[in-house]
C-alpha positions as CSV (number, residue, x, y, z in Angstrom):
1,X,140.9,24.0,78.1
2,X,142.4,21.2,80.6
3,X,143.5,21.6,83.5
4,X,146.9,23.1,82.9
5,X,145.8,25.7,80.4
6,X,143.0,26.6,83.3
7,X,145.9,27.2,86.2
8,X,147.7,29.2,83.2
9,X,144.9,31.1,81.8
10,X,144.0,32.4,85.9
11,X,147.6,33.3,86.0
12,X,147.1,35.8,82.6
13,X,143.8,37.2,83.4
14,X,144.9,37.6,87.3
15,X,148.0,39.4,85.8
16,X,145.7,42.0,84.6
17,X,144.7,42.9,88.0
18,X,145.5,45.7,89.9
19,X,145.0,47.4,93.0
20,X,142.9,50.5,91.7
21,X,140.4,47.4,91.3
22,X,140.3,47.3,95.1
23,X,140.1,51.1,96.4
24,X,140.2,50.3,100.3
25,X,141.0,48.1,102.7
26,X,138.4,45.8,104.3
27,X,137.9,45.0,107.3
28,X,139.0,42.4,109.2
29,X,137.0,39.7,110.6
30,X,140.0,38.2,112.0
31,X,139.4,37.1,115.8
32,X,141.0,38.4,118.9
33,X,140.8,34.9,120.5
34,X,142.3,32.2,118.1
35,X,140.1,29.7,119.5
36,X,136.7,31.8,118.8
37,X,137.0,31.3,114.9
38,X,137.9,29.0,112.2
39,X,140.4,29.8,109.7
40,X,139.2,29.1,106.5
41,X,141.2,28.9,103.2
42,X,139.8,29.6,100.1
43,X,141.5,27.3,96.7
44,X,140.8,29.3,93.8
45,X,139.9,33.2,93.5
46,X,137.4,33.3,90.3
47,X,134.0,35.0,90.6
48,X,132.7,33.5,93.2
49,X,135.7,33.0,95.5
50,X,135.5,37.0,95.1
51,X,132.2,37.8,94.4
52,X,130.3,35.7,97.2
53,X,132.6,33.8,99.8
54,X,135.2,36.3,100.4
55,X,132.8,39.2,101.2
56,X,130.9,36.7,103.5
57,X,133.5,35.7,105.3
58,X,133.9,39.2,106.5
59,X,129.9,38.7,108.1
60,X,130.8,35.5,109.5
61,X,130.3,34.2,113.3
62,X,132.4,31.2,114.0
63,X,135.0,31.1,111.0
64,X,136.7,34.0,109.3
65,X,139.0,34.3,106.1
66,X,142.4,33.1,107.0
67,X,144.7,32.5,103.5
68,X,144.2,32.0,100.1
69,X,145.4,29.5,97.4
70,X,146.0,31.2,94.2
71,X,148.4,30.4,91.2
72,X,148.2,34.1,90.4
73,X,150.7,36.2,91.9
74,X,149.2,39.1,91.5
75,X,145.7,37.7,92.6
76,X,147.6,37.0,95.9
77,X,148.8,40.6,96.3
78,X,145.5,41.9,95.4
79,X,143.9,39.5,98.2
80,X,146.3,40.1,100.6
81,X,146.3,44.1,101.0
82,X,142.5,43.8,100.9
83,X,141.8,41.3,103.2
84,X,145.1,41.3,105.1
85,X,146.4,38.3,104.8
86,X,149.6,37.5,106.4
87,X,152.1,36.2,104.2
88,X,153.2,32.7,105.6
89,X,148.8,32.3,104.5
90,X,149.2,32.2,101.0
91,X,149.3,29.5,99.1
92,X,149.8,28.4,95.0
93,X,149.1,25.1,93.4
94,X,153.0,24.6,93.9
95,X,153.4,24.1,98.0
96,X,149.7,23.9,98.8
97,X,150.9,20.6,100.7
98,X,152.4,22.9,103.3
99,X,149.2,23.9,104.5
100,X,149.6,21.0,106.9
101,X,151.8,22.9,108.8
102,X,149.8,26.3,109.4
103,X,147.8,26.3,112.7
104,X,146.0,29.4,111.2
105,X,144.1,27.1,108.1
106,X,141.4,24.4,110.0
107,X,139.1,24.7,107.0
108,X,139.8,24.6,103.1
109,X,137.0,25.7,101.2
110,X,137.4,24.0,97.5
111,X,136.0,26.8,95.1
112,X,138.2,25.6,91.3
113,X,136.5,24.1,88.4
114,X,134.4,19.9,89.3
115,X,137.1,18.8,87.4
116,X,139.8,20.1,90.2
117,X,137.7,19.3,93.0
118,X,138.4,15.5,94.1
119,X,142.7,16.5,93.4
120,X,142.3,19.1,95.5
121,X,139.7,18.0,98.8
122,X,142.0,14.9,99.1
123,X,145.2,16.9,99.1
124,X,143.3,19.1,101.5
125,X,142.1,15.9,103.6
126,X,145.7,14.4,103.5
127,X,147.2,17.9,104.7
128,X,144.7,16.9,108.1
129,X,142.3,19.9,107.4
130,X,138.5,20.1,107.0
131,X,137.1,20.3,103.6
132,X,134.4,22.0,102.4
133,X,133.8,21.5,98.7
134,X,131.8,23.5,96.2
135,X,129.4,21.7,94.4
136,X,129.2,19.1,92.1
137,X,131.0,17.8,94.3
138,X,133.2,15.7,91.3
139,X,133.3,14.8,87.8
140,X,132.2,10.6,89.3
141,X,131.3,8.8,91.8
142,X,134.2,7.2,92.2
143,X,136.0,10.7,92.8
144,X,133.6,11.5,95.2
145,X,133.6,8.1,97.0
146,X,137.6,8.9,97.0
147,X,137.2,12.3,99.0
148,X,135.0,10.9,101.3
149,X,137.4,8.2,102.0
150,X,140.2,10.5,102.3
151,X,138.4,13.0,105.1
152,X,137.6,9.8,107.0
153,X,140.9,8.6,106.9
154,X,142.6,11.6,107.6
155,X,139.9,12.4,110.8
156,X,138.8,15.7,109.2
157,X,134.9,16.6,108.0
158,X,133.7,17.0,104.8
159,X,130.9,19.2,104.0
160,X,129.2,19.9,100.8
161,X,128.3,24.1,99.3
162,X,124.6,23.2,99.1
163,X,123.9,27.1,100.5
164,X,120.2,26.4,99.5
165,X,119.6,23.8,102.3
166,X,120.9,26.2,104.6
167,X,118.5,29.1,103.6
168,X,115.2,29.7,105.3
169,X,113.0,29.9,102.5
170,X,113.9,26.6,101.3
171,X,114.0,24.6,104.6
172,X,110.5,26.0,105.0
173,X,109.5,24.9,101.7
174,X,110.3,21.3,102.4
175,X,108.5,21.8,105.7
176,X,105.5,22.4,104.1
177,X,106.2,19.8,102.0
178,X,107.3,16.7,104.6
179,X,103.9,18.4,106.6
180,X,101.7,18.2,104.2
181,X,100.3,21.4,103.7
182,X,98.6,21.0,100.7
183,X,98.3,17.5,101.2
184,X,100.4,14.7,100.0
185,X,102.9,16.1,97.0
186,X,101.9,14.5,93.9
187,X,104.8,16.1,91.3
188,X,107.7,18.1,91.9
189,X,108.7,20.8,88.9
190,X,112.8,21.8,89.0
191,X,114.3,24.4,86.5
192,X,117.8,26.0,86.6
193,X,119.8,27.7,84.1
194,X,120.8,30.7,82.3
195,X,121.9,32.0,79.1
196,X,125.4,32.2,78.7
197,X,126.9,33.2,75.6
198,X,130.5,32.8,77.1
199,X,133.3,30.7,74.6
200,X,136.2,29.2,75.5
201,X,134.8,28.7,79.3
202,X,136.1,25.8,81.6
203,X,132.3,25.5,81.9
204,X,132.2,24.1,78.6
205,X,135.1,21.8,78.8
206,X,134.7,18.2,79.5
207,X,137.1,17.7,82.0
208,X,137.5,20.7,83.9
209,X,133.3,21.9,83.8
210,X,131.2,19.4,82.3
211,X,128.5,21.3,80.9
212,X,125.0,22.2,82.3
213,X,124.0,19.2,83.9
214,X,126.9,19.5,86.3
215,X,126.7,23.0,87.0
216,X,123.4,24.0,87.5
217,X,121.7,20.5,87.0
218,X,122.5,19.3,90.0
219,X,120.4,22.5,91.6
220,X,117.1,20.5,90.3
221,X,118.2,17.2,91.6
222,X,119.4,18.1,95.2
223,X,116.3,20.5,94.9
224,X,113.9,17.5,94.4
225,X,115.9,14.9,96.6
226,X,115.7,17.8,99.6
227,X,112.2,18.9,99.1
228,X,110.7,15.3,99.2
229,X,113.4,14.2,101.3
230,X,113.6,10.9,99.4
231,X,116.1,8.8,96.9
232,X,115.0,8.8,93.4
233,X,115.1,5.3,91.8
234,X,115.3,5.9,88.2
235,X,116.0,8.4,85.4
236,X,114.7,9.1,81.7
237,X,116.9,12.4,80.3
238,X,117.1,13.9,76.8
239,X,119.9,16.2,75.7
240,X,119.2,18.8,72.7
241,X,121.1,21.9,72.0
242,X,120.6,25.2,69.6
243,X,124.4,25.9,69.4
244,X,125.9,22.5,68.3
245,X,128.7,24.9,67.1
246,X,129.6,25.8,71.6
247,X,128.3,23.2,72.8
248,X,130.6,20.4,71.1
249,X,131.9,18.4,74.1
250,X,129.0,18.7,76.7
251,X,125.6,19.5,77.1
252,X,123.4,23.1,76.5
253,X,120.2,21.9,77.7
254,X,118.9,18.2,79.7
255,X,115.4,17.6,80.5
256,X,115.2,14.5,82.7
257,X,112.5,13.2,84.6
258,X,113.5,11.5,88.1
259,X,111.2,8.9,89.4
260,X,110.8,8.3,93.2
261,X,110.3,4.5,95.0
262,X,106.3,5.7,95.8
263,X,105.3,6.6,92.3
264,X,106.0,10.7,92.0
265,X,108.0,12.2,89.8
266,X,110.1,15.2,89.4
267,X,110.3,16.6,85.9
268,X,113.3,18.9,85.3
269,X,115.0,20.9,82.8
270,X,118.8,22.5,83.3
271,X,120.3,24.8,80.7
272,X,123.1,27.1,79.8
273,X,120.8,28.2,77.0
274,X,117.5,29.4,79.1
275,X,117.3,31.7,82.1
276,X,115.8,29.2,84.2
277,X,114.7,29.2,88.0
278,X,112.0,27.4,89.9
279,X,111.2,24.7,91.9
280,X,107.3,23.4,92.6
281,X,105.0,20.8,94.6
282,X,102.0,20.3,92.9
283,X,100.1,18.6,96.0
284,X,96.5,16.9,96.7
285,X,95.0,19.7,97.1
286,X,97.0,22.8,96.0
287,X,100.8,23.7,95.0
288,X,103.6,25.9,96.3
289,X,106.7,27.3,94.8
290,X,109.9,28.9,95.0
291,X,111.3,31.0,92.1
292,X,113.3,32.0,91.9
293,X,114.8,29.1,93.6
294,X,118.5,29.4,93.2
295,X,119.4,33.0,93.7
296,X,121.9,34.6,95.8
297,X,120.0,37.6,96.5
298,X,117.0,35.7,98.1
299,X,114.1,34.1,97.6
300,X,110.0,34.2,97.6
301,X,107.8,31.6,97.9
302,X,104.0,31.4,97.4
303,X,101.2,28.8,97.9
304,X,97.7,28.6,96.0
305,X,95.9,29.6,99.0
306,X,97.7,32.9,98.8
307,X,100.2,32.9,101.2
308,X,103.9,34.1,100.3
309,X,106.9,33.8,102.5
310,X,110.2,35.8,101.8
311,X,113.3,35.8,104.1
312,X,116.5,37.5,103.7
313,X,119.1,37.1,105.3
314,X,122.4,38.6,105.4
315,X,124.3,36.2,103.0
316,X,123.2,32.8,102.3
317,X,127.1,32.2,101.8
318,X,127.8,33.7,105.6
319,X,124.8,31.4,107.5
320,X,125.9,28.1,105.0
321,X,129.8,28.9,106.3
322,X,128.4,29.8,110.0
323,X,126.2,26.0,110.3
324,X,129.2,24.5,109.0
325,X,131.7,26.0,111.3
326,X,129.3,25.5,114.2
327,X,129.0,22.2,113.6
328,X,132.4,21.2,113.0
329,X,133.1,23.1,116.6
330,X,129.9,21.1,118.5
331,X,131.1,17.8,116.6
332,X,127.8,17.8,115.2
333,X,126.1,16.6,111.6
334,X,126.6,18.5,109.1
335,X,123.5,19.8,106.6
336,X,125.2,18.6,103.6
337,X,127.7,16.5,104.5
338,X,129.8,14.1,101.4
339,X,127.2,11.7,101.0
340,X,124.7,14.7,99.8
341,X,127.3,15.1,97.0
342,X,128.0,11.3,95.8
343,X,124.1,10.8,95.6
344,X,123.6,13.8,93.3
345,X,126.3,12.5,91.3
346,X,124.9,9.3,91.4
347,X,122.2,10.3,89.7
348,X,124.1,13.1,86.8
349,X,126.0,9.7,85.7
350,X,122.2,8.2,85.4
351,X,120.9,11.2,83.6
352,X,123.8,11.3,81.0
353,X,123.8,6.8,80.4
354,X,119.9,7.9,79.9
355,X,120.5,10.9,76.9
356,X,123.0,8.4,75.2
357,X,121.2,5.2,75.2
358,X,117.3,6.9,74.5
359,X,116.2,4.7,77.9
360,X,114.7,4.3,81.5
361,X,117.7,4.2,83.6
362,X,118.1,2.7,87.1
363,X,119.7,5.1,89.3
């Protein structure tokens, strides 16, 4: 499945929509004042375009859904009665250039397969709008490197869909950490994955996905690099997989162990063949976790001494789009900006040099 067959596969399965999918009309989230929200455009309607980011931008405070980019005509329909979305908002794959010219779009929010994502957040950057990207960020870093260079030239911001830095059980967690709670941390413990007996996904292409590492891989390594709020220097990964027979051009399961400049380590483990989801400190004198540590539908953390900490909030998609629209209205930093991306990336290239040549690997 390259890239073509992936814009013309969405077009089939969107074809198959229709409105008795979408029963009522919800409600806008449009502002009154056009200078009290940012438009944000959405590239690609799959799962989570639908599922997570649409529905939060409904909950927003500072940005609010304003068009969508779609090469599924009926997808765009669909979108537009439930969401109202005006007309002269709706993009395809086709004119997406003309976005330029839309006062109503200040933010495109990159949600198609890694392998789409550096075409489309320079196209965005070039068209003067602010990206936010999904993450990976790319397929390399020199893709990455190349959207960063594209948002600076073009005088937009660039943000990165890390919604876990944004959420309040893990920025507590790497409080306790960076505090020393349990003294100082000693080894860090990362696990993401799930079991998915899909065929024929763009997850499992080469170009488009990339496989586990990429997808939910680079959950364990922002994880770690957050938590201890340090650059890892060096990687040693080994691929295996149980279903050679999928899993023909990328990888079911990497364990990799990240070493940090001080001597710790973080051992993790991604998979798309085990459901997966944890992340813990094993300090001096205790440990604390998160799992699971990934999930949209919140989070609980614990410490040895018995504590436990769960907060909830109202989407972590809605307060990750809310801190970026805030900041991009104070001119401040973002959470994740580009950089957060490229580094992770940095270290995926390391991981997969590691699995092929059976060695220690300088990231």
């Amino acid at each position: 499945m390259n890239r073509r067959k992936f814009l013309h596969s969405t077009a089939l399965t969107g074809s198959a929509l229709s409105l008795s999918t979408i029963p009522f009309l919800m409600p806008s989230n449009r502002p009154t004042n056009r200078k009290e929200k940012l438009g944000v455009a959405l590239v690609g309607l799959g799962g989570y375009s639908s599922g997570q980011l649409a529905p939060a931008l409904q909950n927003t405070d500072h940005c609010y859904l304003a068009g969508i980019v779609t090469g599924t005509p009926s997808k765009a329909e669909t979108w537009k009665k439930k969401y109202d979305i005006p007309d002269d908002n709706i993009y395809n794959y086709d004119n997406f250039s003309t976005i330029a010219d839309n006062p109503d779009i200040d933010v495109v929010y990159i949600v198609l397969p890694s392998g789409m994502h550096a075409e489309y957040a320079i196209k965005a950057a070039h068209a003067g709008k602010h990206v936010w990207c999904e993450k990976p960020m790319a397929k390399t870093v020199a893709e990455c490197q190349a959207i960063i260079n594209a948002c600076e030239q073009n005088n937009v911001r660039l943000s990165i869909g890390y919604r876990m830095q944004h959420e309040p059980n893990t920025q507590k967690f790497k409080e306790m950490a960076q505090n020393k709670k349990f003294g100082a941390p000693r080894m860090i413990e990362t696990a993401a994955g799930f079991h998915d007996t899909r065929t024929g996904h763009w997850r499992l292409d080469a170009e488009l996905g990339g496989g586990a590492t990429y997808d939910m891989g680079v959950y364990c390594i922002n994880g770690a690099r957050y938590i201890y709020q340090k650059e890892p220097v060096s990687v040693m990964a080994y691929e295996s997989t149980t279903r050679p027979e999928i899993f023909k051009e990328v990888d079911e399961t990497m364990n990799f162990i990240l070493e940090f400049p001080d001597g710790l380590y973080a051992n993790c483990i991604t998979s798309f063949g085990i459901n997966l989801g944890r992340l813990i400190v094993t300090a001096e004198n205790g440990d604390f976790r998160l799992e699971p540590f990934q999930s949209y539908n919140g989070l609980k953390g614990s410490g040895s001494d018995g504590t436990t900490f769960s907060d909830k909030v109202k989407s972590q998609q809605a307060v990750q789009m809310d801190n970026d629209a805030k900041a991009i209205k104070g001119k401040a930093p973002f959470i994740a900006p580009g950089e957060e991306g490229l580094k992770d990336i940095k270290v995926v290239e390391a991981i997969f040099k590691s699995a092929k040549e059976g060695r220690r690997v300088v990231v």
